[in-house]
C-alpha positions in Angstrom: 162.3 -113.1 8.1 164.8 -112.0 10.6 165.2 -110.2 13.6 165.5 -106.7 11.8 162.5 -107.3 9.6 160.8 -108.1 12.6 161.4 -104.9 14.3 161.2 -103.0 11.4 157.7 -104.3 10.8 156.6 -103.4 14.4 157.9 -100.5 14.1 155.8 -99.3 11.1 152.9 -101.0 12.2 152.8 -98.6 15.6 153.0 -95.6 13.8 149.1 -96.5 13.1 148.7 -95.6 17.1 148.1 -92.4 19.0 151.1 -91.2 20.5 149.9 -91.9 24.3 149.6 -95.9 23.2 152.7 -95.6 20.3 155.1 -94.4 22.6 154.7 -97.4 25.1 154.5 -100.0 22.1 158.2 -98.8 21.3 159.2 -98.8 25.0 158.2 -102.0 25.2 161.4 -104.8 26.0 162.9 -105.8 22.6 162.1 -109.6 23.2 158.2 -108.4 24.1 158.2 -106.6 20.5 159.3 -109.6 18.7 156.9 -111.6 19.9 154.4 -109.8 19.9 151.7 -110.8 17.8 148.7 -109.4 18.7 147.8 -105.9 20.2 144.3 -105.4 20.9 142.1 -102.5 22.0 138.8 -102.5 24.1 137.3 -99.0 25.4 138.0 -98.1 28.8 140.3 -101.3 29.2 143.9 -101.9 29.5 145.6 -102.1 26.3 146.5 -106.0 25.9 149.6 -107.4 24.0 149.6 -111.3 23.5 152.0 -114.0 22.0 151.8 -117.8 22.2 149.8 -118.3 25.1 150.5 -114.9 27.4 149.0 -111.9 28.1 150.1 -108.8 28.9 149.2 -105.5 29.7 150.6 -102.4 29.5 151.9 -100.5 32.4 153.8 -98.0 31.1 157.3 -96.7 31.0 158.1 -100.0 28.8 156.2 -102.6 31.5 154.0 -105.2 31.6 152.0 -107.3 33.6 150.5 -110.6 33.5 147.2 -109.3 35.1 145.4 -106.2 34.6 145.5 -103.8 37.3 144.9 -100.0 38.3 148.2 -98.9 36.9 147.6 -100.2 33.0 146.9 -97.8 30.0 143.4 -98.0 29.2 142.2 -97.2 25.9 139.9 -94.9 25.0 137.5 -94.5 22.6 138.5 -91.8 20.7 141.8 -93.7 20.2 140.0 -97.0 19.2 138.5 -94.3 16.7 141.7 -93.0 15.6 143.4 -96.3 15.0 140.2 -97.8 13.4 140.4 -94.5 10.4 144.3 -95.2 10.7 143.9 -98.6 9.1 141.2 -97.3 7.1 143.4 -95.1 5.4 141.1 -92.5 6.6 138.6 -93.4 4.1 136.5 -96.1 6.0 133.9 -95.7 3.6 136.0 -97.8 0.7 136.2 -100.7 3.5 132.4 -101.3 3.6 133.0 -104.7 2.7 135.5 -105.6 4.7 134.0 -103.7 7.8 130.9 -105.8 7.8 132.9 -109.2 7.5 134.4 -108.0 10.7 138.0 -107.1 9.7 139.8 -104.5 7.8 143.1 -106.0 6.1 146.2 -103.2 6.5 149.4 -102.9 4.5 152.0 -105.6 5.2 149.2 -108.1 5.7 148.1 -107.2 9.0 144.6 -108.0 9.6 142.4 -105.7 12.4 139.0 -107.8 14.0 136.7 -105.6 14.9 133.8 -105.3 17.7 131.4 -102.6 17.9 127.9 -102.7 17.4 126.2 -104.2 14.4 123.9 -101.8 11.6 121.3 -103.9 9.5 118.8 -103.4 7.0 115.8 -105.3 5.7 117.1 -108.2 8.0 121.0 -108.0 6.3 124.0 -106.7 7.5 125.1 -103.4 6.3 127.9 -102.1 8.9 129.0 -101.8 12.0 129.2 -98.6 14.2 130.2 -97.2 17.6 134.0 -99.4 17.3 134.5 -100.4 20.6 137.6 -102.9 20.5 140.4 -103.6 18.0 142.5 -106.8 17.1 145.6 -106.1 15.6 147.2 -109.6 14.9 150.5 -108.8 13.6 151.8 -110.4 10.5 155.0 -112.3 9.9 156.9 -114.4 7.8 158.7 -117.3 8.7 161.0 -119.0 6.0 160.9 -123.0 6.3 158.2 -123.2 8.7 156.0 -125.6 6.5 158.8 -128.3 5.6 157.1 -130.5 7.5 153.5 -129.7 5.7 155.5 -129.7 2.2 156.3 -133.9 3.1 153.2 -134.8 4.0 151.5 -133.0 0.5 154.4 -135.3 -1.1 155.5 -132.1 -2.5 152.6 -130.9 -3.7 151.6 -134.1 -5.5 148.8 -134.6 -3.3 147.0 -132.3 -1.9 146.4 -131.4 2.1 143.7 -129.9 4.8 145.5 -127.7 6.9 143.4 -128.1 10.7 144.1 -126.2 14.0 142.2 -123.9 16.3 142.7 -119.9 16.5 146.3 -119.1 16.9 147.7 -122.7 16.1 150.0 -121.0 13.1 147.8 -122.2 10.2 148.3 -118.8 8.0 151.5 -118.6 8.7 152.3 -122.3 7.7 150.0 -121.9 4.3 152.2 -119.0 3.2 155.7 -120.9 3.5 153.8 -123.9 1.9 153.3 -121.7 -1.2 156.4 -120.1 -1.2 158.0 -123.6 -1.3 155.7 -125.5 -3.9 155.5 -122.0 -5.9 159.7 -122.3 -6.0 160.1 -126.0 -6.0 162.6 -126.0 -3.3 162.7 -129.4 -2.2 160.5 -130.8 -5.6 159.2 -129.5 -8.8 158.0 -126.5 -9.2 154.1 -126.2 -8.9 151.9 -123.6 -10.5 150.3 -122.4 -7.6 147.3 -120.0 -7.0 146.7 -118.3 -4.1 142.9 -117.1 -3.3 144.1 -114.4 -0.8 140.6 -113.2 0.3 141.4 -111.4 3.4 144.8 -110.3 2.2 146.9 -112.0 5.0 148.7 -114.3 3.0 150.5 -111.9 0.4 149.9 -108.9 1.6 149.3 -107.8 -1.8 150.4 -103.7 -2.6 150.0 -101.8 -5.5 149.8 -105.6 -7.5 153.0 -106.7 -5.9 153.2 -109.1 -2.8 154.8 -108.0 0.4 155.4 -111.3 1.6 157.4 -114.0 -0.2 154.6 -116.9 -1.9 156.8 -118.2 -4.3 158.1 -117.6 -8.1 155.3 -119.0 -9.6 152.3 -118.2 -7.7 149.3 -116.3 -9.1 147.7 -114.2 -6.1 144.3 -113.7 -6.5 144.3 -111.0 -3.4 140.3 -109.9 -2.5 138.2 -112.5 -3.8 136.0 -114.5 -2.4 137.0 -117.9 -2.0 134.1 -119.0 -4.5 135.0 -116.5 -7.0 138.5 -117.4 -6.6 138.6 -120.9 -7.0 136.6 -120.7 -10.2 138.2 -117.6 -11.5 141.7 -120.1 -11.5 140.4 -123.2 -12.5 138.9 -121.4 -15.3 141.3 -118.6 -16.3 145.0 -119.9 -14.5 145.9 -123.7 -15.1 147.2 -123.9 -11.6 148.7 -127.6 -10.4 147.7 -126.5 -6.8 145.0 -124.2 -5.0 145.8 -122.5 -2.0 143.1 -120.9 0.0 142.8 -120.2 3.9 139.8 -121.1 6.2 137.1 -123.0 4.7 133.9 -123.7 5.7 131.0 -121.6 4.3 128.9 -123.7 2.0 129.9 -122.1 -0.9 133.2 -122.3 0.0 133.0 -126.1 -0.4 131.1 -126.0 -3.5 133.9 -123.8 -5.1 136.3 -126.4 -4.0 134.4 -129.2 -5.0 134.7 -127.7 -8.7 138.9 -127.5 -8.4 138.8 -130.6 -7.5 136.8 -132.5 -10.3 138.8 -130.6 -12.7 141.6 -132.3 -11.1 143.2 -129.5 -9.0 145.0 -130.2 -5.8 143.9 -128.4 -2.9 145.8 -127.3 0.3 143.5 -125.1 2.5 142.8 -125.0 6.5 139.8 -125.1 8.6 139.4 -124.6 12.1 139.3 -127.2 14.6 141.1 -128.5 17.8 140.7 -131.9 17.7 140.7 -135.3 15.1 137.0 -135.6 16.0 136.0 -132.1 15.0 137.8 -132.3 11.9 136.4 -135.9 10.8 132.6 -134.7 12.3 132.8 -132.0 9.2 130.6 -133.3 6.3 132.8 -131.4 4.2 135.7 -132.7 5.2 134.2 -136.3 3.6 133.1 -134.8 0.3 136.1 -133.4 -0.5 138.2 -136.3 0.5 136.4 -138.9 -1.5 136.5 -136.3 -4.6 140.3 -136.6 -4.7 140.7 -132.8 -3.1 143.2 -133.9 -0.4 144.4 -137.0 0.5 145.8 -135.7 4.4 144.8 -133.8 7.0 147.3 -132.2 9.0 146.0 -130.9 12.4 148.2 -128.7 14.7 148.2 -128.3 18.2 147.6 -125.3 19.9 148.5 -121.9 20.9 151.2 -123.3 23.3 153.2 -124.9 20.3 152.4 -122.8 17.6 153.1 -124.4 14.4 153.5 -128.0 16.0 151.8 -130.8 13.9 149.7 -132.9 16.2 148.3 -135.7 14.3 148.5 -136.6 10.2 145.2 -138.5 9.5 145.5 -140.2 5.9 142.5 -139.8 4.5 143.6 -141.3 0.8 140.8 -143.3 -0.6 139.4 -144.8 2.5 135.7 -144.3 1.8 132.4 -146.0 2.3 129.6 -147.0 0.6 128.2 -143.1 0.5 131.1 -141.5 0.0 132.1 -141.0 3.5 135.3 -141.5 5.3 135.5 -145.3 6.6 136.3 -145.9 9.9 140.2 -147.0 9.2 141.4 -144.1 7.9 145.0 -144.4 9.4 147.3 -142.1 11.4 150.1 -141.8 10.1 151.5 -139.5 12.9 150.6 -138.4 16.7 153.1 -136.4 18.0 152.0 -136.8 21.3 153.2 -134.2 24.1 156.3 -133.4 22.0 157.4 -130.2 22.6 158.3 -126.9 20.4 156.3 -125.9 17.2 157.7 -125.5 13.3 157.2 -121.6 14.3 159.7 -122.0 16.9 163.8 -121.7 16.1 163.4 -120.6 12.8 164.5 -117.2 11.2 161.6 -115.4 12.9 162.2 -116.7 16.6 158.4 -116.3 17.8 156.3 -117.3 14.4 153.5 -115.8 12.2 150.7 -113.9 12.5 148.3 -117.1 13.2 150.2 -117.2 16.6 148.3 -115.9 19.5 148.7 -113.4 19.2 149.5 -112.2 16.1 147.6 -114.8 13.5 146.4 -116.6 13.9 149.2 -114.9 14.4 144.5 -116.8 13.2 
């Protein structure tokens, strides 16, 4: 994606705002609106841009400080309102489900967290009311950003867990992945299918993705990652399963299935360090079924994109099925500075930045 796209994209996405808030959004400095990848919303507070690791709040007339003070633009809520039916298309009814996940995915693959307060019944979850902040993370694209992650899959002949915490660049990395293995750029060309359950990763409109996942790529934009999964292994013949953020029981279950039926699996969960990833019982299971030989985990929101460790994980197991204790790292990249997000096309990353995605 390059600098136009960029712009243009931010751009669109600010019509969404009320004038008050759009109008210093556009003002903003052009380097500020590139890397911009989050722009979040809280009642009565100051309106709060982020990317990578900073913070900044608007001040008006196209500035911004590091600190809130008594000269930022507060939101209020009847703009929180008005944004909130802006993504919603003005029909918030029809985004139910979303809503009471906690998001609502908007066009270009822009996903909006939401806080308010919750509405249950009979002990469930129903909805939320009363919106009281918004988290627009901003969604990008960033062309060659996963070259790294397409050589340690060996081209997607093995298959990869994708780890980092919020913001590391994890969606953003997954949807270059795709692209590649889906257009055998650097190998042969996988049949890939992508369980897009939030909508972040191909942005899918009117059945045709807005972002670039590859020629051969089935996008399976909505579902449930359990539905997914078993809707491809069943109905799709992919060589490779693509899914973001793991972790819900059934999430493993339905992955469990790809992988006895021989599917290779390149997913992401969160986590900030090699302990936290290797503490997940999932992580074990999944690994000794053949689901993903590596796991990848990134550093941070300071070097978005940056791979941290590579743990090989390929057949090292115990007596239960467990990870052994010499699994091997194949790679710690120490304090090494600058992040696959950074010097690309897109000079400031994806939407799994901090901002933006994460840039989740």
């Amino acid at each position: 994606m390059d600098i136009q796209e960029v712009m243009e994209r931010f751009e669109r996405l600010c019509q969404i705002f009320p004038e008050r808030i759009r109008r210093e959004l556009l003002g903003l400095e052009r380097p500020v609106q590139l890397a911009a990848q989050e722009i979040r919303l809280r009642t009565g507070r100051p309106v709060q841009v982020c990317s990578g690791a900073d913070n900044l709040f608007l001040c008006g007339k196209g500035r911004t400080a590091r600190r809130p003070g008594r000269d930022c633009l507060c939101a209020t809520a009847d703009e929180i309102y008005e944004v909130f039916r802006a993504v919603c298309g003005y029909s918030v009814h029809s985004h139910q489900n979303e809503i009471v996940q906690g998001y609502i995915s908007y066009v270009g693959g822009h996903r909006v967290g939401l806080g308010g307060s919750a509405v249950s019944a009979d002990g469930a979850l129903t909805g939320m009311r009363d919106i009281s902040s918004l988290n627009i993370r901003i969604a990008k694209q960033v062309l060659g950003c996963a070259d790294d992650l397409l050589f340690h899959c060996n081209y997607g002949e093995k298959g990869l867990l994708l780890a980092g915490p919020p913001g590391s660049g994890k969606t953003t990395l997954l949807r270059d992945l795709t692209r590649q293995l889906a257009s055998g750029e650097k190998g042969p060309v996988q049949k890939v299918a992508l369980v897009d359950e939030r909508g972040e990763l191909a942005a899918m409109w009117q059945g045709v993705p807005q972002n670039d996942v590859g020629v051969c790529t089935d996008v399976l934009s909505g579902y449930g990652k359990r539905d997914g999964i078993l809707m491809a292994v069943r109905a799709l013949s992919p060589d490779v399963i693509v899914c973001d953020e793991i972790g819900r029981e059934e999430d493993v279950d339905a992955l469990k299935t790809g992988a006895v039926c021989g599917v290779r699996l390149v997913a992401s969960i969160h986590a900030a360090t090699e302990a936290e990833v290797l503490h997940k019982p999932f992580v074990h299971e999944l690994a000794a079924l053949g689901a993903f030989d590596r796991v990848v985990l990134l550093d941070g929101r300071r070097h978005v994109g940056r791979i941290q460790k590579v743990i090989d994980l390929g057949g090292e197991t115990d007596e239960t099925g467990g990870i052994h204790a010499d699994y091997r790292v194949l790679f710690d990249g120490g304090a090494v500075s600058g992040g696959a997000l950074e010097g690309k096309d897109d000079p400031v990353g994806g939407d799994d930045r901090p901002g933006g995605d994460d840039s989740e």
